[in-house]
C-alpha positions in Angstrom: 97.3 120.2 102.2 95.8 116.7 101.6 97.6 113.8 103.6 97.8 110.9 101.0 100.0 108.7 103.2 102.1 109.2 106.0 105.7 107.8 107.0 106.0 106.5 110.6 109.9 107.2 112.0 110.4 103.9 114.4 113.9 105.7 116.1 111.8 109.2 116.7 108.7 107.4 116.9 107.0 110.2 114.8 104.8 110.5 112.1 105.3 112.7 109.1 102.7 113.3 106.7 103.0 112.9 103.0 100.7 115.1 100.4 102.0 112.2 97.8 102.1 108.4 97.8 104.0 105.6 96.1 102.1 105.8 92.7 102.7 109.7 92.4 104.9 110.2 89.2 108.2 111.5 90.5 108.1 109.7 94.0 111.8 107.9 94.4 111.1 103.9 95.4 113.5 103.1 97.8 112.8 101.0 101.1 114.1 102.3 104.2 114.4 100.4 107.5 113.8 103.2 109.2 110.5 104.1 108.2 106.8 102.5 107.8 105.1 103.6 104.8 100.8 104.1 105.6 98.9 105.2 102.7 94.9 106.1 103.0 93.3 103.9 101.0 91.3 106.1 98.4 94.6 107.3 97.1 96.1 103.7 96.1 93.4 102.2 95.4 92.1 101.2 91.6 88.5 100.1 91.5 85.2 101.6 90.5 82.5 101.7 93.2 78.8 102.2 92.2 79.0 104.0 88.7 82.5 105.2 89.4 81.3 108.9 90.6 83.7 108.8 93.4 86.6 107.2 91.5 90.3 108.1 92.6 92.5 105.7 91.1 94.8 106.1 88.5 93.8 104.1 85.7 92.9 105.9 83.0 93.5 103.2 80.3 91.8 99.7 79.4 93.3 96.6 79.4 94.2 97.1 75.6 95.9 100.4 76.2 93.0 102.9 74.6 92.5 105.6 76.8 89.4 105.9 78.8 86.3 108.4 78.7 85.8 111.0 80.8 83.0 110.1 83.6 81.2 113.1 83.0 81.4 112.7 78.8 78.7 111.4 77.2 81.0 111.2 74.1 81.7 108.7 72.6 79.5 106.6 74.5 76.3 107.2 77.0 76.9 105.7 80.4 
């Protein structure tokens, strides 16, 4: 189980953790009152660090919609 986010219950005052987060395909968007929505950073987040070995985002397209290479291809291009 990986925690991705976690939703904090203000009436139980609880915690329950989450193995998704709001940009999993699927995930229903609807605000609750209720609850507070925490998401870990790595998991939302959509930048390159260093040369990108560590990237976790979820771009995988350029600006102009072509779809990007694979960081461990050397194909088409050589990093």
């Amino acid at each position: 189980f990986i925690c991705r986010a976690f939703a904090y219950d203000r009436v139980t005052k609880r915690c329950h953790w989450l193995s998704f987060n709001s940009l999993t395909n699927g995930v229903r968007k609807k605000q609750d009152h209720a609850f507070d929505l925490y998401e870990k950073k790595d998991y939302v987040r959509n930048c390159i660090i260093g040369k990108g070995a560590d990237y976790k985002g979820t771009i995988s397209v350029t600006k102009s919609g072509i779809q990007c290479q694979a960081w461990n291809s050397m194909i088409p291009h050589e990093h």
